[in-house]
C-alpha positions as CSV (number, residue, x, y, z in Angstrom):
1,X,88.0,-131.1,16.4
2,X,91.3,-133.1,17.0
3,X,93.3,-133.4,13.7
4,X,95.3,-136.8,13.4
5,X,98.9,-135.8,11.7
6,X,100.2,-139.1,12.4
7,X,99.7,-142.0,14.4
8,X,101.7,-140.5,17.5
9,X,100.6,-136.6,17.0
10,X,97.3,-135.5,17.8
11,X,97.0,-131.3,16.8
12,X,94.0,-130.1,18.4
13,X,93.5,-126.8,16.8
14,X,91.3,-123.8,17.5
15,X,87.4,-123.6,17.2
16,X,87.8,-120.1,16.4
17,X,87.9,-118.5,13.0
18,X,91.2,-117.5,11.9
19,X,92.1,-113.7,11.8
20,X,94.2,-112.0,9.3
21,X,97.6,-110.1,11.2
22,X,98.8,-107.1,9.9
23,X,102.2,-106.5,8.6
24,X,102.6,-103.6,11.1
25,X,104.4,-102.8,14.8
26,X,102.9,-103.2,17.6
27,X,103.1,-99.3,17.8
28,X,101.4,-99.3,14.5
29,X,98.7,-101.4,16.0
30,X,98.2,-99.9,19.3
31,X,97.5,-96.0,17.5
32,X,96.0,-98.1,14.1
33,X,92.0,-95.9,15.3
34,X,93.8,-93.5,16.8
35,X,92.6,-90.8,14.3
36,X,89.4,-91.5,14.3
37,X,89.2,-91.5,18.2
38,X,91.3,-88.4,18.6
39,X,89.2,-86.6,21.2
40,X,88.2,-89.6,23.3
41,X,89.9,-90.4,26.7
42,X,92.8,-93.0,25.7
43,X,94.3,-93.4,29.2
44,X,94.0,-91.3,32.7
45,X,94.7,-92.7,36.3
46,X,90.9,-91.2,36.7
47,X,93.3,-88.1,38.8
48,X,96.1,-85.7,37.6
49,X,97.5,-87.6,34.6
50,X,95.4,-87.7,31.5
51,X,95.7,-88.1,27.4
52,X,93.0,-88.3,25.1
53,X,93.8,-90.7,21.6
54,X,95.3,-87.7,19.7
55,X,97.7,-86.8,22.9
56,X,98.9,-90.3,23.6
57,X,99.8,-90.9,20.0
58,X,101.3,-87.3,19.4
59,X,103.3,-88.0,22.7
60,X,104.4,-91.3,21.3
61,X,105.7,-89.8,17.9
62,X,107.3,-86.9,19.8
63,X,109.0,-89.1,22.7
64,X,110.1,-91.7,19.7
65,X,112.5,-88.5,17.6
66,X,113.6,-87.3,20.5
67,X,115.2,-91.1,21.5
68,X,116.0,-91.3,17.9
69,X,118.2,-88.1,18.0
70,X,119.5,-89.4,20.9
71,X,120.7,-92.6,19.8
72,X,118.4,-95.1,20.8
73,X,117.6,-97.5,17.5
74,X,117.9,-100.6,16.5
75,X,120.1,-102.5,18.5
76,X,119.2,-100.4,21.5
77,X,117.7,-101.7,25.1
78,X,115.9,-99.5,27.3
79,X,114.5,-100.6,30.7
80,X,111.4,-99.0,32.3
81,X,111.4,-99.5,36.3
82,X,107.7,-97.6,37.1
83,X,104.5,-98.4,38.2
84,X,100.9,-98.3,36.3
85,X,101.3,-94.5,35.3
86,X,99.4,-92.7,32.1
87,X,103.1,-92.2,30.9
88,X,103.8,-95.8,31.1
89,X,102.3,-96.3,27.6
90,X,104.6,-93.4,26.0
91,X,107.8,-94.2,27.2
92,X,107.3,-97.9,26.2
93,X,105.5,-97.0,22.9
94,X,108.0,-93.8,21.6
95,X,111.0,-96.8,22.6
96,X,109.4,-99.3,20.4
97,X,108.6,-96.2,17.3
98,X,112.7,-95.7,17.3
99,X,113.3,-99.2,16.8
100,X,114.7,-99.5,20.1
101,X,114.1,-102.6,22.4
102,X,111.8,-102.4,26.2
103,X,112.7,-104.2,29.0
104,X,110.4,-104.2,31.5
105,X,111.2,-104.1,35.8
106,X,109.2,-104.9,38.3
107,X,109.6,-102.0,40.3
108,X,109.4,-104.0,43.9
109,X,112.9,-105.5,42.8
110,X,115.7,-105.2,45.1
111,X,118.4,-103.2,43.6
112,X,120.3,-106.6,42.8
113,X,117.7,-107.9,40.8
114,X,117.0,-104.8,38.8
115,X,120.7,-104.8,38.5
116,X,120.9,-108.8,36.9
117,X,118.0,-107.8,34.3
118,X,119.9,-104.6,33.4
119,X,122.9,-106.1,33.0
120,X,121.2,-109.2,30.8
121,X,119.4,-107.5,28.6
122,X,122.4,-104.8,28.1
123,X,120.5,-101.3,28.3
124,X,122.5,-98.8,27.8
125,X,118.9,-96.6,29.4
126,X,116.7,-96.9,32.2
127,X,113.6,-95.0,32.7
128,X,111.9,-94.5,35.7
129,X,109.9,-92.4,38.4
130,X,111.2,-90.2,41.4
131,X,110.3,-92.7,44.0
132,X,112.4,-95.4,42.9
133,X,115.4,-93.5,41.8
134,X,117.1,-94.4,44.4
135,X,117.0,-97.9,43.7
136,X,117.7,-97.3,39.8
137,X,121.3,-95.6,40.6
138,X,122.2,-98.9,42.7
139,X,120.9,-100.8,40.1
140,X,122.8,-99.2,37.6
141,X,126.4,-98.8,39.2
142,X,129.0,-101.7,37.1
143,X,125.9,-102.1,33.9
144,X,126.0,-100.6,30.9
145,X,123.5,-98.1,32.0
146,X,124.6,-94.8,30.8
147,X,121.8,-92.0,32.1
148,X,118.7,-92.8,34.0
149,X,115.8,-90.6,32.8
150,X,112.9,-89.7,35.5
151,X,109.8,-89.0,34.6
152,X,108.5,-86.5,36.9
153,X,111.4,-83.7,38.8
154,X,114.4,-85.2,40.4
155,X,118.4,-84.0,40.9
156,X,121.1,-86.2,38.9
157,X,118.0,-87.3,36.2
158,X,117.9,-86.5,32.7
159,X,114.1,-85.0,33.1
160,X,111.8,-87.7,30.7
161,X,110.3,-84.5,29.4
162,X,113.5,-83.2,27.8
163,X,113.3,-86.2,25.6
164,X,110.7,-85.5,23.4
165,X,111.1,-83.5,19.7
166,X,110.4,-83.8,15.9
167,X,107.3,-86.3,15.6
168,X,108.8,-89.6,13.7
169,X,107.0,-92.8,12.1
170,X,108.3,-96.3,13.0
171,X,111.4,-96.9,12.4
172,X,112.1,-99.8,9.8
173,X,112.3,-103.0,11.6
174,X,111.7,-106.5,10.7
175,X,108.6,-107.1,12.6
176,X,108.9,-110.8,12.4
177,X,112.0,-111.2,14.0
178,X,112.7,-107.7,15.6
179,X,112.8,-108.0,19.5
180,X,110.5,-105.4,20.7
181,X,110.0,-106.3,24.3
182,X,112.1,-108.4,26.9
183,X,109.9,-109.0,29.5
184,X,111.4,-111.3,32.3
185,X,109.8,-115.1,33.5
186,X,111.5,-117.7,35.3
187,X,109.9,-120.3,32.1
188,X,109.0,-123.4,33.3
189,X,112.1,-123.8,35.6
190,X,115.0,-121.8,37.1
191,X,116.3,-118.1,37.5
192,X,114.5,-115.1,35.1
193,X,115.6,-115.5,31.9
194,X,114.3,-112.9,29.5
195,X,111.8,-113.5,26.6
196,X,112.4,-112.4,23.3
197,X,109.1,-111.1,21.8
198,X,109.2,-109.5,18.5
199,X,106.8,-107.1,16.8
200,X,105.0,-110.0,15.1
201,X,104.6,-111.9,18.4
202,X,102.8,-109.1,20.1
203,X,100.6,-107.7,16.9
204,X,99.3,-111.2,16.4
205,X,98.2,-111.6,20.2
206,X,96.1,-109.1,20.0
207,X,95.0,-109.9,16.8
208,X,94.0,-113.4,17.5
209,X,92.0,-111.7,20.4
210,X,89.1,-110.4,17.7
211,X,86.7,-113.6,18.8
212,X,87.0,-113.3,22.3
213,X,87.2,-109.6,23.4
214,X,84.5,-107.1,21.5
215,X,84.1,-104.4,23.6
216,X,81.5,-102.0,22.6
217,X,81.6,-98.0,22.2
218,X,82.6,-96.5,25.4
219,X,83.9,-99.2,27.6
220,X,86.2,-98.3,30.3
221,X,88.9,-101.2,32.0
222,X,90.5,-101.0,35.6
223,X,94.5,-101.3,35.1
224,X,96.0,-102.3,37.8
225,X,98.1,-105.4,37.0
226,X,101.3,-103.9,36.4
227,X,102.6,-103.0,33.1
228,X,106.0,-104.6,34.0
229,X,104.2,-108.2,33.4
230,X,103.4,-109.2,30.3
231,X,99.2,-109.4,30.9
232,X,99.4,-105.9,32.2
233,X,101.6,-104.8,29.5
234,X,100.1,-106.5,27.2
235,X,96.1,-106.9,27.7
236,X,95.6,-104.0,30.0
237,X,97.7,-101.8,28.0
238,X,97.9,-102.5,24.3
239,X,95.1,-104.9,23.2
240,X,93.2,-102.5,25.5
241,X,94.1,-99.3,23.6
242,X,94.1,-101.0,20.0
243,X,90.3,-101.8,21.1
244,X,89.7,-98.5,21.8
245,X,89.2,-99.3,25.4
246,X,89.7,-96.6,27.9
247,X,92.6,-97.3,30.7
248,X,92.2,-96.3,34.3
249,X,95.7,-97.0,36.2
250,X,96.2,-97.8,39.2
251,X,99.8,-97.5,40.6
252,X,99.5,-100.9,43.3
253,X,96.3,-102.4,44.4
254,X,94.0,-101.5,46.9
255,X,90.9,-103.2,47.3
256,X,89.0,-99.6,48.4
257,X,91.1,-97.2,46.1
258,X,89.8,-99.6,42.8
259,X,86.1,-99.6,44.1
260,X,86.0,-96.0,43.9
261,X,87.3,-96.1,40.3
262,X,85.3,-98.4,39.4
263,X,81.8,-96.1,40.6
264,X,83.4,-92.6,39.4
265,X,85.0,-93.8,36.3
266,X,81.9,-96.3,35.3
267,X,84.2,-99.2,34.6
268,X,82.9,-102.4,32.8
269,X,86.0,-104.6,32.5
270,X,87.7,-105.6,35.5
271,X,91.0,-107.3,35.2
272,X,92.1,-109.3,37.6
273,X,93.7,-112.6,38.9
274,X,92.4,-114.9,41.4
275,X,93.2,-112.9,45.0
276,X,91.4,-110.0,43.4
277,X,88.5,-111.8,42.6
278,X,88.5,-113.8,46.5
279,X,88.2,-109.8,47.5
280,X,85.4,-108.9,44.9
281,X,83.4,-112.0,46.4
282,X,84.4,-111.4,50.5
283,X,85.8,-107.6,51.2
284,X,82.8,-106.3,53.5
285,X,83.5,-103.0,51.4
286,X,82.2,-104.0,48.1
287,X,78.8,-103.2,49.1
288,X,79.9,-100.0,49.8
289,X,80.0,-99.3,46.1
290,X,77.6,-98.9,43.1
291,X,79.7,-101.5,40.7
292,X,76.7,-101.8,38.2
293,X,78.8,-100.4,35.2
294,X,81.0,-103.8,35.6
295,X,79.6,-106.4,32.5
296,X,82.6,-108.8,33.0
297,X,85.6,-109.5,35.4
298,X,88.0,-111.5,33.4
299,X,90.6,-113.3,35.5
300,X,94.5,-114.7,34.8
301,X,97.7,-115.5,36.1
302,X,96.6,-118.3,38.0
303,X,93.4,-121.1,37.8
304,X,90.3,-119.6,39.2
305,X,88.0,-121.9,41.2
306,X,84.4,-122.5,40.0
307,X,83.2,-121.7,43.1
308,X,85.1,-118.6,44.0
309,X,84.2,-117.3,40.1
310,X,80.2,-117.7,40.8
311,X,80.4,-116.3,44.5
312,X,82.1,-113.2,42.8
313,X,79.8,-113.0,40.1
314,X,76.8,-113.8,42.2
315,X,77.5,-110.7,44.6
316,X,79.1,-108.2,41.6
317,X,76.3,-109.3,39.4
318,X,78.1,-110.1,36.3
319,X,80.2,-112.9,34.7
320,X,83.3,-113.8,35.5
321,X,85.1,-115.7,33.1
322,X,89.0,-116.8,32.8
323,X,91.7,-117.0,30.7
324,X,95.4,-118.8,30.4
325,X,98.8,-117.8,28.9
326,X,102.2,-116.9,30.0
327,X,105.2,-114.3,29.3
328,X,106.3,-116.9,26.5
329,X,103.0,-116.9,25.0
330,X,102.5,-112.7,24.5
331,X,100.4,-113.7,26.5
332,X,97.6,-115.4,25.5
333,X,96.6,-119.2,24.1
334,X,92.9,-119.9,25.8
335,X,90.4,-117.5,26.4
336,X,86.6,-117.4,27.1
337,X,84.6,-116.0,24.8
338,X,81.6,-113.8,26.5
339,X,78.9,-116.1,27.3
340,X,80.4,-119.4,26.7
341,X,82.0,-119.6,30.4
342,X,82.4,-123.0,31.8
343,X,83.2,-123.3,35.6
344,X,87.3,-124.4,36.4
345,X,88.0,-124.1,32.7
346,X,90.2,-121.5,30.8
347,X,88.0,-121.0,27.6
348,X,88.8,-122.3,24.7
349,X,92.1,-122.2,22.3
350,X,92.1,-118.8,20.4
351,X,92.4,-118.0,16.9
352,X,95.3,-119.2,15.0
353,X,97.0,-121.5,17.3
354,X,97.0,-125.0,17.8
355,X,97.7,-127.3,20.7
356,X,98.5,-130.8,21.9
357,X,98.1,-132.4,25.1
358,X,101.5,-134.7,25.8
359,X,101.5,-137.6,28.3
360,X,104.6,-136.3,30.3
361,X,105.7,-139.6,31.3
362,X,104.9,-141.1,28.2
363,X,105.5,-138.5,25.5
364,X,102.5,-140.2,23.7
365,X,100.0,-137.2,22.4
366,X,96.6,-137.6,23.8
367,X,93.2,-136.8,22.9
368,X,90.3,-135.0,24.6
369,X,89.5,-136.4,27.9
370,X,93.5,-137.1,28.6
371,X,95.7,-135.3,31.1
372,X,98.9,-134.3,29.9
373,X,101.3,-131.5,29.5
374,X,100.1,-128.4,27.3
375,X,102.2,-127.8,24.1
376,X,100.9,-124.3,22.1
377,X,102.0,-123.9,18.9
378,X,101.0,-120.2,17.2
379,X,102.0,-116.6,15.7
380,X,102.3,-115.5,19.4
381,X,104.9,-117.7,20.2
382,X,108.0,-116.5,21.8
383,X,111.5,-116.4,19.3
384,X,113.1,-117.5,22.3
385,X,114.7,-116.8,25.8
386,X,117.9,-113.7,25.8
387,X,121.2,-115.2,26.0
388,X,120.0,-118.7,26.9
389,X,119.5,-121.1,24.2
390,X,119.9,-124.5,26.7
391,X,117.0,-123.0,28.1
392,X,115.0,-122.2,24.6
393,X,116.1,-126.1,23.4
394,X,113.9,-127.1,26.7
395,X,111.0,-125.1,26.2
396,X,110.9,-124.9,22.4
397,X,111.1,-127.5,20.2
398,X,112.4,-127.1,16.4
399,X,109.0,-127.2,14.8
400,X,107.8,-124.3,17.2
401,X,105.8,-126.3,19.8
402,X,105.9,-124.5,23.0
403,X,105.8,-126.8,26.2
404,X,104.3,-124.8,28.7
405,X,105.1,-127.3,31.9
406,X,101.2,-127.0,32.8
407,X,99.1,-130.4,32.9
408,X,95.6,-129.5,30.9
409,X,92.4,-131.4,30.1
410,X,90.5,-130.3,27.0
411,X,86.5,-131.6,26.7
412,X,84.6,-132.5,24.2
413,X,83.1,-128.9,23.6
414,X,87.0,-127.2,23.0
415,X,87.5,-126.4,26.7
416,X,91.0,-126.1,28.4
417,X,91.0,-126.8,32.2
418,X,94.5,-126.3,33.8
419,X,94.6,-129.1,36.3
420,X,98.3,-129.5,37.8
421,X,101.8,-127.9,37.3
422,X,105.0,-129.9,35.8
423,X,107.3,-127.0,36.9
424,X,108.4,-125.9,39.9
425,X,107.3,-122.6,40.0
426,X,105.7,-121.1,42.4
427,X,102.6,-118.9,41.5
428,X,101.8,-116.5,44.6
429,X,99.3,-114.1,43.9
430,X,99.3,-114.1,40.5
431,X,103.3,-113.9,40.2
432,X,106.0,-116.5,39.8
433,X,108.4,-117.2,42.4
434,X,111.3,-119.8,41.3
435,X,112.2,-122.3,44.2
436,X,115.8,-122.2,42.9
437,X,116.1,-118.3,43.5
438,X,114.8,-118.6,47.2
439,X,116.8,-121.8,47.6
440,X,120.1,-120.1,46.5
441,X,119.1,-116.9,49.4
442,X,118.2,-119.3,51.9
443,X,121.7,-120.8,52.1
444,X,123.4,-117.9,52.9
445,X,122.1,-117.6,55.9
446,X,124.7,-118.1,58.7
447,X,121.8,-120.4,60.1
448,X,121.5,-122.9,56.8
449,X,123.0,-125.7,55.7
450,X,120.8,-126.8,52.7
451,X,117.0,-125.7,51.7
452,X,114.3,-126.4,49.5
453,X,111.2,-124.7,48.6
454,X,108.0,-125.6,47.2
455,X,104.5,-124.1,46.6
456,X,101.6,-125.1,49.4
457,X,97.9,-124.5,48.4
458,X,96.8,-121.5,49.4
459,X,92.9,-120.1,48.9
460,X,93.6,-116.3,48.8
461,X,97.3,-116.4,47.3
462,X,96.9,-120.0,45.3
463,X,100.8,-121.2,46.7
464,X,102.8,-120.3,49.3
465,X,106.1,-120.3,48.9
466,X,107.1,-123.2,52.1
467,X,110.8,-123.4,53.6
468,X,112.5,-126.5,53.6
469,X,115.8,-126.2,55.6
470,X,118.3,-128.0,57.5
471,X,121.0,-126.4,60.0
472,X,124.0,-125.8,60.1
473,X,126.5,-127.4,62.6
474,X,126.1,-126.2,65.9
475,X,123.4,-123.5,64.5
476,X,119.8,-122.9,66.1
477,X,116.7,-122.8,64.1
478,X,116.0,-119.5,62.8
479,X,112.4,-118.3,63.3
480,X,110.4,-117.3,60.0
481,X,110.5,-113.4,61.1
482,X,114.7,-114.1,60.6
483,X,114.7,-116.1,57.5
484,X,112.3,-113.6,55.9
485,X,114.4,-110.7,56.6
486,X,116.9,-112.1,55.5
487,X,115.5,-112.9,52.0
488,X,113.5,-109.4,51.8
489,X,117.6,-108.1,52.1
490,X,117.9,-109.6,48.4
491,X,114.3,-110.2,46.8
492,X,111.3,-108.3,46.1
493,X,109.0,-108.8,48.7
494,X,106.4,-111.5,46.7
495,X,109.6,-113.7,46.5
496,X,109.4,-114.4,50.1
497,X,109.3,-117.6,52.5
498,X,105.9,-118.1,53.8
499,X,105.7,-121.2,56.2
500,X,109.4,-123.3,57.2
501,X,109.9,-126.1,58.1
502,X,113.2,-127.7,59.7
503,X,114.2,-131.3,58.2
504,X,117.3,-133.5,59.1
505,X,117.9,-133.9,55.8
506,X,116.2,-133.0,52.1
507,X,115.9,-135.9,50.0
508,X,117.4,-135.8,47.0
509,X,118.1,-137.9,43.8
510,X,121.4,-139.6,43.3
511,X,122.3,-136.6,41.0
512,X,121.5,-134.3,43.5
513,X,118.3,-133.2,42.5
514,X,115.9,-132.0,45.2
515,X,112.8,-134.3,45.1
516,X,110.4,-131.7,45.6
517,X,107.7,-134.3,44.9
518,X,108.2,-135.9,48.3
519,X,108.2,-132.5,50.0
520,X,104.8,-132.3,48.6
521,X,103.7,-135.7,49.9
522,X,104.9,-135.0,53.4
């Protein structure tokens, strides 16, 4: 039930049951059963790559004193560039045992962009695979990157196995305000600003996940949202392992490839986000399959239509249920607690955290039944974004209310629905493209005189990222084929044009704002 503070605040706080978070790292956390699991499968990518509970954990100890011996501490960034790989969870977990810092790289990123996070963050270490090695020297050429480690074989790489020696503990840190993880998120507006999330932040989240996620004895989950994003690295990989869930990898998606893990490893929780789910409920080969181990498919990312969550669940034959959070959030505010699924909603607020719903023209609080801007207030709450604190002052006000730039409803049975976005990002299958990054590609093309891009609704993606563009004196229209190779030159290829369209002129406020609002309309 609503809280009244005062006449213009209105707290709506959780119907869950507070839970108790440990003093502890996330680390600490993660391996807290590990003991008493020590022969059961902790992770595998259901192949070649495989560690039971004991072997994770004694790899984590073992990878976290040899980093210690060689220098990385407190004070210390090291970036991982790899895909979904058993070894993901050591290299991140002996970082955060030495008291060093992880930032996390989508490994699609054009050197450039590895190369800005690198830079931002200041590691001084970057970890990463054969494959993309290539891309990781680039990357690393005028940063303060001073050897690139490969996990797997490769010439000019300090071998990831050569890292690990004496077994340590955690190294003393202050969990409440040590930055263990800097994941990367455009916020609510703007270029990737990275997001300072401390032990606390992360150990609560998956704390505060007690009422909403009790797996039983032997359950097995699908992993293939990457680990670079914060509800891969997060849900899929720690809350997943601190439940004593087994994790099958997957490297990238594939629709077939994830089937067949799914029948041979007898998975029951399948984590997805909405184009995943539009595949579950049309791809001709999912009745190829035996998928009867699957008891839920829990989607997030992006909102998740009622009727695309009951076609899914009506041919999978189980429930489908959603949740909502963000990079800022560790990740999660609103979940849906098994059972208690409501069609087009995103559950209801978890444990320990409160929210508001704003009127964004108004800045009047609102009560249930009112459309407004979400605000989140809780444990899980970022400390703030790297090296920007303009941008922190926007998104986080002094008395820790989170504005999350999405417009919610809440019911009168404690149920969030996300119904509309107040920021301009883009969300394209599940990630976020920022208009202002494609805008400021866009213009460089000999072609250009001025762009603008905004999101178009999309079934199987949810947006498209749409092409605004005026030309140059004298220039010809470029077709989309040019502009997109263009922008796959500098971005990863999910931060790409979509649809264009060629305008005399894009309307603009008189301080020069692009009114992306009449974009829309058109």
């Amino acid at each position: 039930m609503p809280r009244e503070v005062s006449v213009s605040t209105i707290i709506h706080s959780s119907p869950l049951p507070d839970v108790a978070i440990p003093d502890q790292s996330i680390t600490e956390c993660v391996f807290a059963s590990a003991a008493e699991r020590a022969d059961e499968v902790a992770i595998t990518d259901g192949d070649a790559s495989s560690y039971t509970f004991s072997q994770l954990h004694g790899a984590v100890r073992s990878l976290g004193g040899g980093l210690s011996s060689h220098g990385v501490g407190p004070g210390t960034t090291v970036g991982i560039l790899a895909p979904n790989i058993p070894e993901y969870a050591i290299a991140f977990h002996g970082i955060a045992l030495a008291g060093g810092t992880v930032t996390t790289i989508n490994p699609t990123y054009r050197h450039e962009e590895v190369r800005f996070q690198l830079q931002d963050a200041a590691s001084s270490l970057l970890v990463t695979i054969p494959m993309f090695l290539e891309t990781a020297r680039a990357a690393a050429e005028g940063t303060g990157v001073e050897e690139i480690v490969v996990m797997g074989e490769a010439d000019g790489a300090t071998p990831f196995a050569s890292l690990f020696g004496e077994p340590i503990d955690q190294v003393p840190v202050d969990y409440a305000e040590h930055v263990v993880v800097l994941p990367y998120s455009s916020g609510t507006t703007g270029l990737p600003k990275g997001v300072m999330l401390t032990h606390r932040n992360l150990v609560a989240n998956i704390a505060q996940m007690e009422h909403t996620f009790i797996p039983e004895e032997g359950e097995v989950a699908l992993a293939v949202l990457p680990f670079f994003h914060i509800y891969g690295m997060q849900v899929l990989m720690n809350m997943l392992l601190a439940f004593g869930v087994r994790v099958v990898t997957m490297p990238r998606f594939d629709m077939v490839r994830a089937l067949e893990l799914v029948q041979s490893e007898r998975i029951t929780r399948f984590f997805a986000v909405p184009p995943m789910v539009l595949g579950l409920a049309k791809h001709p080969a999912v009745d190829e399959f035996d998928l009867s181990s699957v008891k839920q498919i829990f989607s997030g990312a992006a909102p998740l239509g009622a009727d695309l969550a009951a076609a899914a669940a009506a041919r999978v034959g189980c429930e489908v249920v959603q949740g909502y959070g963000m990079t800022e959030l560790s990740p999660v505010s609103h979940c849906t607690p098994s059972g208690q699924f409501r069609p087009g909603t995103s559950g209801v607020t978890i444990s320990n955290t409160e929210i508001r719903i704003v009127d964004p023209a108004t800045g009047a609080d609102l009560d249930v039944g009112g459309r407004g801007e979400l605000l989140v207030r809780g444990p899980q709450v970022m400390k703030g974004y790297l090296n920007n604190p303009d941008a922190t002052a926007e998104t986080l006000d002094s008395d820790g209310w989170l504005h999350t730039g999405d417009v919610a409803l809440l019911d009168g049975d404690d149920h969030v629905s996300i119904v509309d976005r107040i920021k301009e990002l883009i969300k394209y299958k599940g990630f976020q493209v920022a208009p202002a990054e494609l805008e400021a590609v866009l213009i460089t093309h000999p072609a250009v005189a001025d762009a603008a891009v905004i999101g178009v609704p999309d079934e199987e993606a949810g947006e498209l990222p749409k092409a605004f563009i005026t030309l140059a004196p004298g220039a010809e229209a470029p077709s989309l084929t040019d502009l997109q190779a263009h922008v796959g030159e500098h971005l990863a290829t999910y931060k790409q044009v979509r649809v264009v369209e060629v305008l005399e002129a894009i309307p603009k406020s008189a301080s020069g704002k692009i009114l992306r609002r009449e974009l829309r309309d058109r």
